[in-house]
C-alpha positions as CSV (number, residue, x, y, z in Angstrom):
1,X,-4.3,2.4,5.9
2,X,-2.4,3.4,2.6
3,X,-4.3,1.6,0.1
4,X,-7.1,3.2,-1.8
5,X,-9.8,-0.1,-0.9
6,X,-8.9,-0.1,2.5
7,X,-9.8,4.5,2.6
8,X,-13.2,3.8,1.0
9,X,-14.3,0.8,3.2
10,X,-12.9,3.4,6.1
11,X,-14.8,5.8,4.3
12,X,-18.0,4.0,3.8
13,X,-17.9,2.7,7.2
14,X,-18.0,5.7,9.2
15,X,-20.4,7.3,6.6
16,X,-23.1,4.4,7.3
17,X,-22.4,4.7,11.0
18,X,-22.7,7.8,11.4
19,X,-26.0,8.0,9.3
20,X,-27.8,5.3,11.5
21,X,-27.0,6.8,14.6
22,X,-28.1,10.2,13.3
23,X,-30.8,8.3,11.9
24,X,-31.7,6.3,15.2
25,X,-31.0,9.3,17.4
26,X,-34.3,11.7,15.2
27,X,-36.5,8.5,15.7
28,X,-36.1,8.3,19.6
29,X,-37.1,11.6,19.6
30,X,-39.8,11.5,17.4
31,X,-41.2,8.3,18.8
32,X,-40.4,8.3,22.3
33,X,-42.7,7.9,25.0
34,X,-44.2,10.8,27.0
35,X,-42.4,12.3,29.5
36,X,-43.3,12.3,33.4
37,X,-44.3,15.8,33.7
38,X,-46.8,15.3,31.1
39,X,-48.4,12.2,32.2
40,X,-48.5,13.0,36.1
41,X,-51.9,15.0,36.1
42,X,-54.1,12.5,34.2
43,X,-52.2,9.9,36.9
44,X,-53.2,12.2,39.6
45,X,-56.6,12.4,38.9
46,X,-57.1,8.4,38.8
47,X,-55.6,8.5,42.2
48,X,-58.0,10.7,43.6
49,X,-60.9,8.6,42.0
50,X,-59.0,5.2,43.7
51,X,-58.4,7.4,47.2
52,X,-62.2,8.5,47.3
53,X,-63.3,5.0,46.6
54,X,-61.0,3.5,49.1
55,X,-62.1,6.2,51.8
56,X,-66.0,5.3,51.2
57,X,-66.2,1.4,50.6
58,X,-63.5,-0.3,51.3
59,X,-64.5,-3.4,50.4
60,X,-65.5,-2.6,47.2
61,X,-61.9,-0.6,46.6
62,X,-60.0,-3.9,47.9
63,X,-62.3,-6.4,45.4
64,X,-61.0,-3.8,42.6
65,X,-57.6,-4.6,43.4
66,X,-56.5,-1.6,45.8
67,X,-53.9,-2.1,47.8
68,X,-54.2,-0.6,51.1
69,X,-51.1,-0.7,54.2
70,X,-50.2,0.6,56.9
71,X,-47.2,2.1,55.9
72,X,-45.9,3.3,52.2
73,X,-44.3,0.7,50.0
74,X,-41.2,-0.2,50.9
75,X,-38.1,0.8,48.6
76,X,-35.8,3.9,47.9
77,X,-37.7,7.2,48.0
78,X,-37.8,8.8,44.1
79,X,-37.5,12.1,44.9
80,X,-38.3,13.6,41.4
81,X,-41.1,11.2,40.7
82,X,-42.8,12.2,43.9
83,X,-42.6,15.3,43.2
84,X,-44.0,15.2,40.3
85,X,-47.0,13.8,41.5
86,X,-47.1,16.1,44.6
87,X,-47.2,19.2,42.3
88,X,-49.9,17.3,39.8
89,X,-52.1,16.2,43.3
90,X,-52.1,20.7,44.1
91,X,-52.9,21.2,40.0
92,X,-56.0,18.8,40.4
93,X,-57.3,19.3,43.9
94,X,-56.4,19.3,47.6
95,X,-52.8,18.7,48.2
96,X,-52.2,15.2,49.6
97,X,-49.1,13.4,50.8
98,X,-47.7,11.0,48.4
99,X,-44.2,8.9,47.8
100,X,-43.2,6.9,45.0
101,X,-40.6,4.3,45.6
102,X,-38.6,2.1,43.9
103,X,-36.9,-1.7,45.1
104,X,-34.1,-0.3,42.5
105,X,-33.8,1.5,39.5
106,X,-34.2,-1.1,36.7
107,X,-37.7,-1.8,38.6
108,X,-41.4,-0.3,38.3
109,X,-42.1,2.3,41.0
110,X,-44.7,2.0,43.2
111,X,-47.0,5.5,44.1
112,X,-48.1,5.2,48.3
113,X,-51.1,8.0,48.6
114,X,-52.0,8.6,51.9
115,X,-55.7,8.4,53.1
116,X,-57.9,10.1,55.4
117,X,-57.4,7.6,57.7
118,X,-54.3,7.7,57.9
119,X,-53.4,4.5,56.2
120,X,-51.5,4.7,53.0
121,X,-53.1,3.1,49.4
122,X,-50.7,1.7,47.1
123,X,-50.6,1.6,43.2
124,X,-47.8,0.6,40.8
125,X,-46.6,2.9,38.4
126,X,-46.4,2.2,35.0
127,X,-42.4,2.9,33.6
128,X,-42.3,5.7,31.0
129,X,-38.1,5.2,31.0
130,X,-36.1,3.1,28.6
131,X,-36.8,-0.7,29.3
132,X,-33.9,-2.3,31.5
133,X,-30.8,-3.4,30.1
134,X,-31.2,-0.3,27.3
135,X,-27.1,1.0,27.1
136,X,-26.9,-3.6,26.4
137,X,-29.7,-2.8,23.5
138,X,-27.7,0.1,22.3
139,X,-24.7,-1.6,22.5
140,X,-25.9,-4.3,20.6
141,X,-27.6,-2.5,18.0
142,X,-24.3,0.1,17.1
143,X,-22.1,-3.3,17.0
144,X,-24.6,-5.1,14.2
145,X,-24.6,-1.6,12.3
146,X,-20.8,-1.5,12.8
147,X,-20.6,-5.6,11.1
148,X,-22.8,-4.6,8.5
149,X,-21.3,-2.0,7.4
150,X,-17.8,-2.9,7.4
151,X,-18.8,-6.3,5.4
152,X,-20.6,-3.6,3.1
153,X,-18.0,-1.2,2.6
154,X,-15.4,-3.6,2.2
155,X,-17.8,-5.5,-0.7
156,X,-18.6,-2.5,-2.3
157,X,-14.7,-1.0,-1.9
158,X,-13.3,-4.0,-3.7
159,X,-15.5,-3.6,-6.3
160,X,-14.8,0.1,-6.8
161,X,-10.9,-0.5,-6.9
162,X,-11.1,-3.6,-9.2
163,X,-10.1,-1.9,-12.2
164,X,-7.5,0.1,-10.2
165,X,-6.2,-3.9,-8.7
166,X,-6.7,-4.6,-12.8
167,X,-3.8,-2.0,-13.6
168,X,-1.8,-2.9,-10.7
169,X,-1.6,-6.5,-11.7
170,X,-0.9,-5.5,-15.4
171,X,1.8,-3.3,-14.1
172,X,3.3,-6.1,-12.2
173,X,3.3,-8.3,-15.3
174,X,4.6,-5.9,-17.9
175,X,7.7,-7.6,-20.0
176,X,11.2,-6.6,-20.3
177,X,10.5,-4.9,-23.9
178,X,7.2,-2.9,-22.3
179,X,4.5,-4.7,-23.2
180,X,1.6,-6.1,-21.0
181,X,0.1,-9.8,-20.7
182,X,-3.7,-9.2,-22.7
183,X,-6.2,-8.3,-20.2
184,X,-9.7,-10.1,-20.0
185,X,-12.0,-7.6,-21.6
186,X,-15.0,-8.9,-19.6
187,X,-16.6,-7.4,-16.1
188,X,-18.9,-4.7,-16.2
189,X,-17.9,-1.5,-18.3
190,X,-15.7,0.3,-16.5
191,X,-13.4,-2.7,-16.3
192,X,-13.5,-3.5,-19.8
193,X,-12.6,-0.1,-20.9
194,X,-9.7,-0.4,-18.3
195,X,-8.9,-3.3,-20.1
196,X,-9.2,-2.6,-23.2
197,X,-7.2,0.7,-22.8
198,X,-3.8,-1.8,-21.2
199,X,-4.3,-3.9,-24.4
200,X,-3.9,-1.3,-26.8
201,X,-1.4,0.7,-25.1
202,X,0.7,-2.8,-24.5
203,X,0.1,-3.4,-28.9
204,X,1.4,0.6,-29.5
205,X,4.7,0.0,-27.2
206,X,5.7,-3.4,-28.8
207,X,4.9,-2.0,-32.4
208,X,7.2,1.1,-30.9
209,X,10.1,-1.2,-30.0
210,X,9.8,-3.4,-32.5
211,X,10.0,-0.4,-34.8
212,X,13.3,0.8,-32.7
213,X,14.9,-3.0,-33.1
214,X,14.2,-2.9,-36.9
215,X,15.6,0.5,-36.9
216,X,18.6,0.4,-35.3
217,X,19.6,-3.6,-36.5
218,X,19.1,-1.3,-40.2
219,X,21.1,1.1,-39.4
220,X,23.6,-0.9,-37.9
221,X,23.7,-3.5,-40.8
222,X,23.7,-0.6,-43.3
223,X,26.9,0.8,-41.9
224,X,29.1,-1.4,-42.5
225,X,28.9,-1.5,-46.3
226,X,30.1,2.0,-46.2
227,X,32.6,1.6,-43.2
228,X,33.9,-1.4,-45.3
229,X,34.6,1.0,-48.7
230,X,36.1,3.3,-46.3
231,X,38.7,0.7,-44.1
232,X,39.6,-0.5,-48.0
233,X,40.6,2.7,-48.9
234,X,42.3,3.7,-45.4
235,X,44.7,0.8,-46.7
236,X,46.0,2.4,-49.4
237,X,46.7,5.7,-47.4
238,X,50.5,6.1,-48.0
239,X,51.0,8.1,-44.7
240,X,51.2,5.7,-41.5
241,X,50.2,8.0,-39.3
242,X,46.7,9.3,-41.2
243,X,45.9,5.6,-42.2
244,X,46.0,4.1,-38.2
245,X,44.1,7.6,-37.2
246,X,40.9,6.3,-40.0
247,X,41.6,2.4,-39.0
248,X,41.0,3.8,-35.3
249,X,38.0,5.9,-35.9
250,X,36.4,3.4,-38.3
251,X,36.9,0.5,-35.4
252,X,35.3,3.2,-33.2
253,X,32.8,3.4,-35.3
254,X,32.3,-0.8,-35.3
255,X,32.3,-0.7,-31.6
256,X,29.5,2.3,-31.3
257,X,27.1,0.2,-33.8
258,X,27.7,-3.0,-32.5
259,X,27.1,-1.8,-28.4
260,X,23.9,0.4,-29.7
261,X,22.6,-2.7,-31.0
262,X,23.3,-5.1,-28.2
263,X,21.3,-2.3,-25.7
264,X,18.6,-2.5,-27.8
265,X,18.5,-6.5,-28.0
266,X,19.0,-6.3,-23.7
267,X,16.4,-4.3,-23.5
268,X,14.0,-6.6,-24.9
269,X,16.2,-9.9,-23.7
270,X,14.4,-13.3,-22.4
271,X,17.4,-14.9,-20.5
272,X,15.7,-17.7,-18.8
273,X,15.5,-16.8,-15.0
274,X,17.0,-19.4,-12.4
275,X,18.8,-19.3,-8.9
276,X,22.5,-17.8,-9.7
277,X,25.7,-18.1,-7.7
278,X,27.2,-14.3,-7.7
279,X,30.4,-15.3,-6.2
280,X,30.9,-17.9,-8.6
281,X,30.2,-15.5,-11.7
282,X,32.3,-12.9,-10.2
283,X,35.6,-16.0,-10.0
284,X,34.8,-16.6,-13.2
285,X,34.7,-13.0,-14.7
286,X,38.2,-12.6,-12.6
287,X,39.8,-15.6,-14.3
288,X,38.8,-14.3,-18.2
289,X,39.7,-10.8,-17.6
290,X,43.3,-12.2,-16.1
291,X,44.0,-14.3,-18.9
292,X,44.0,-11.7,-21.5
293,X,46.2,-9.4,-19.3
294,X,43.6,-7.0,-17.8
295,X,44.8,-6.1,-13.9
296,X,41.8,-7.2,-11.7
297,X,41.7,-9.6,-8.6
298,X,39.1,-10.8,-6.5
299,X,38.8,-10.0,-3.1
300,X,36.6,-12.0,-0.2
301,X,34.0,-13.8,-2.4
302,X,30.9,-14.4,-0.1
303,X,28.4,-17.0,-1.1
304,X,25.8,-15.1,-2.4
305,X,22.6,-16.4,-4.6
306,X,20.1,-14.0,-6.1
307,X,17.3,-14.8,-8.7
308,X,18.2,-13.5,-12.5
309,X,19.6,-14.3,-16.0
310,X,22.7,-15.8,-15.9
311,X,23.9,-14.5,-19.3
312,X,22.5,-10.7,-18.7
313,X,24.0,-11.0,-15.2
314,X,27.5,-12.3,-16.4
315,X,27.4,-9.1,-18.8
316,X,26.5,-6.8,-16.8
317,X,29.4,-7.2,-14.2
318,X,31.7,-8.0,-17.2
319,X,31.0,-4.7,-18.4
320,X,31.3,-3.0,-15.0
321,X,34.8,-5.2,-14.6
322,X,36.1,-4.7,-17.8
323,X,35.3,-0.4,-17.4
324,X,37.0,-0.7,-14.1
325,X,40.2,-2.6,-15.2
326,X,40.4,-0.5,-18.2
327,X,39.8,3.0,-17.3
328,X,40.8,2.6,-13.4
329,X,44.6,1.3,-13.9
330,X,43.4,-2.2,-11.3
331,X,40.5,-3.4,-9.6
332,X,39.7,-5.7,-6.9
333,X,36.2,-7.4,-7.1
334,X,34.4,-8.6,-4.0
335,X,31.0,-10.2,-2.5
336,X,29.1,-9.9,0.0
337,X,25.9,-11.2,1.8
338,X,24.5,-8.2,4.4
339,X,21.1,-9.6,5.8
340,X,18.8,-10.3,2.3
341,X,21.2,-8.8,0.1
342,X,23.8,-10.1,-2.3
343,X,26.7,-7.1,-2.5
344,X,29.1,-6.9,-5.3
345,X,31.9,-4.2,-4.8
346,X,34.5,-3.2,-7.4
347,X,37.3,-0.7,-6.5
348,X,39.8,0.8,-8.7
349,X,42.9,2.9,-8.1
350,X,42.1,5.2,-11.2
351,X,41.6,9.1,-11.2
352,X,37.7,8.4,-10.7
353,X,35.0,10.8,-12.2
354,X,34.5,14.6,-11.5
355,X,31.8,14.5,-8.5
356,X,29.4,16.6,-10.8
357,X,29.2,14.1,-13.7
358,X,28.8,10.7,-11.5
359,X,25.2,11.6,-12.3
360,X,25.5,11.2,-15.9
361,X,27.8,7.8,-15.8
362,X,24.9,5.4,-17.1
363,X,23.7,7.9,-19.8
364,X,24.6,6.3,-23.4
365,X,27.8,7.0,-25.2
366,X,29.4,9.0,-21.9
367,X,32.6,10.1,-21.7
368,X,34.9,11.9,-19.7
369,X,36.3,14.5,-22.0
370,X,39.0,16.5,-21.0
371,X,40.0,20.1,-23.0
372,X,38.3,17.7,-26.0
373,X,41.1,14.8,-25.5
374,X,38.8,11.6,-25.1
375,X,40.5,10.1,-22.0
376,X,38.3,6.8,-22.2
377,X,38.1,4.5,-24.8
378,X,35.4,2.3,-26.2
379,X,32.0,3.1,-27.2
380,X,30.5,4.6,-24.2
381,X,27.9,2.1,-23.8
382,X,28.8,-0.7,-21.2
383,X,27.7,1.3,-17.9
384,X,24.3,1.8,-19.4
385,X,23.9,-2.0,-20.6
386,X,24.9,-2.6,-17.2
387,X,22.3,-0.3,-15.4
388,X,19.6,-1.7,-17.8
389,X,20.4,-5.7,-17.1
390,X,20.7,-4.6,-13.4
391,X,17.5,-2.5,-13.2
392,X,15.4,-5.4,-14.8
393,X,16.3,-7.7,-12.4
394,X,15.4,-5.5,-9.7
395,X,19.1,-4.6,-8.3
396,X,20.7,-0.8,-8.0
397,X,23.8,0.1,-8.9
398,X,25.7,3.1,-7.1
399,X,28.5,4.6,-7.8
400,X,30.7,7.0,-5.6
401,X,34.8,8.3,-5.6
402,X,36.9,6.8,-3.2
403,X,39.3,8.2,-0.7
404,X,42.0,9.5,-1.8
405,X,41.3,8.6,-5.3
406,X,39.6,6.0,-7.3
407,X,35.9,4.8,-8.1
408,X,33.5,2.4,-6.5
409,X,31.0,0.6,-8.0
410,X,27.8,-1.4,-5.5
411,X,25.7,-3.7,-6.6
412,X,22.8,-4.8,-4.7
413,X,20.3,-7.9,-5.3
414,X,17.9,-9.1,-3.1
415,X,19.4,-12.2,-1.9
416,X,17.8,-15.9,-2.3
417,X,19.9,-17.6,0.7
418,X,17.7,-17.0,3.5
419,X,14.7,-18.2,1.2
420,X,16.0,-21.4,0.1
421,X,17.5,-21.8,3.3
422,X,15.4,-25.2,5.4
423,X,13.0,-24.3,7.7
């Protein structure tokens, strides 16, 4: 019971029941039928009319229809009933001796008066009570009230939450650069405000990034004319030492505009999306890093599939390979499958990160600086290119020191094996 339609139909529900009953409950008393005690003297005094005429012609009383016996009717004895009509028989006269009795409870009862002769008159009773079967009636009548309502409720809940469904199913749809699919601006108002509200916020955010693309692609393209005046004149620096200090900070420089530009272009990246072998990426990272000298080596490599770009994927855990290799002496790469996950684990033996900056490891440009001596090189961007490819395809990426020294880095996908597994 945690969605917002399913509250309101809960909602409505109970409120309709609990109106009805309230509802049904006035009505019974207002229209009920008399009670007993209010109806016994008016009976009373028609039995003294039918006992007088049955004491002085009998034959006329029995052509009328009165029953006269020996004994009372047979049945159990309703003691309340009889004494009601005792009490009303004092009110309106001389006392007489009177039973009402009843075959069972569902039935009519049947009033025996005793004459002066000593037999006994009988005369059925009309039934002021519910009629039989009434808690089946009741029953009944809560259960259609209970149907109707819930088919009402869960109508008229649907219909309240459709814009809310409307913004859950653009949410759902919204593209790797932030925008949102246009929304049908038709249905009554509400829904077309909703709608058109998405459309013009999805139009603002790709005129935003679009704006941020142009930017930074400018920015980048219109550094290198200057860094290009200044690497020709670095050359002509007579001193060794002062001209490979500017050669190093102008390639620095390169590195920081180029890797600020590719996290833009991931952000906003298309790679077609297809089933992907993560083992086999992983062998193949392994083998590229190896043959230009880096010290990394795979470790058990699982068969593992998971559902992503190939060419953001195969970045990503380059950039997470190459960071460990580089900055953690060696690494060993491995893969797992645990249940519907796809595991990738790489461990290095370097001096890992201080436990209270591991929280800032996928922030831009990061560095570990140490009295102001930059201990890692590069442009700081490769952990956050790698959190952003990750994060898109719906993985998480942890990473922790290890014991007694070293970092590890887990990456988690949901795994495609059991799904495309037969049957």
């Amino acid at each position: 019971m945690r969605s917002l339609g399913a509250r309101l139909a809960l909602l409505l529900v109970t409120a309709i029941v609990l109106v009805v009953i309230t509802s049904s409950f006035a009505a019974s008393l207002v229209m009920r039928g008399p009670r007993p005690g209010t109806t016994m003297e008016p009976m009373a005094r028609q039995l003294r009319i039918l006992a007088k005429l049955a004491e002085g012609d009998r034959a006329v009383a029995l052509a009328a229809g009165v029953v006269v016996s020996g004994a009372p009717a047979p049945g159990a004895r309703d003691e309340r009933l009889s004494d009601f009509l005792t009490q009303a028989l004092r009110r309106t006269g001389e006392p007489r001796d009177v039973v009402a009795t009843r075959h069972s409870m569902t039935t009519s009862a049947t009033v025996s008066l005793r004459l002066a002769d000593g037999r006994w008159m009988l005369v059925p009773m009309p039934d002021f009570g519910p009629p039989p079967g009434g808690w089946k009636i009741l029953a009944g009548w809560l259960t259609l009230i209970v149907i109707g309502s819930t088919v009402v409720s869960v109508f008229a809940a649907s219909k309240i939450t459709k814009p809310l469904r409307l913004l859950e199913r653009a949410l759902a749809d919204i593209a790797p650069d932030g925008t949102i699919p246009h929304v049908p601006e038709t249905g009554p108002g509400e829904i077309r405000v909703t709608a058109q509200a998405l459309n013009r916020l999805s139009a603002r955010v790709k005129a935003a990034t679009e704006s941020r693309m142009r930017l930074v692609a400018a920015a980048g393209h219109d550094l290198r004319t200057p860094m290009t005046r200044m690497r020709l004149r670095a050359e002509f620096i007579t001193d060794d030492e002062d001209r490979r200090k500017w050669l190093s900070d102008l390639e620095e420089l390169d590195q920081i505009a180029d890797s600020a530009i590719g996290l833009v272009r991931e952000e906003v990246s298309r790679d077609s999306l297809q089933d992907i072998r993560l083992d086999l990426i992983v062998r193949h990272i392994v083998a590229e890093l190896t043959a230009i000298g880096m010290n990394i080596s795979s470790g058990e490599l699982q068969s593992a599939t998971i559902f992503a770009g190939p060419l953001a994927i195969t970045r990503a855990l380059r950039n997470l390979m190459i960071n460990a290799a580089t900055h953690g002496e060696s690494a060993v790469v491995a893969v797992s499958h645990l249940d519907d996950w796809a595991v990738v684990t790489i461990d290095d033996t370097g001096p890992g990160i201080p436990d209270e900056r591991l929280d800032q490891v996928f922030e831009p440009f990061f560095r570990i600086d140490i009295a102001r001596q930059k201990s890692f090189a590069g442009a700081g961007l490769g952990m956050a290119i790698a959190k952003e490819i990750i994060s898109r395809f719906e993985g998480e990426i942890t990473v922790r020191n290890r014991q007694p020294g070293g970092l590890e880095q887990v990456v988690v996908f949901k795994s495609r094996d059991h799904a495309a597994a037969p049957g």
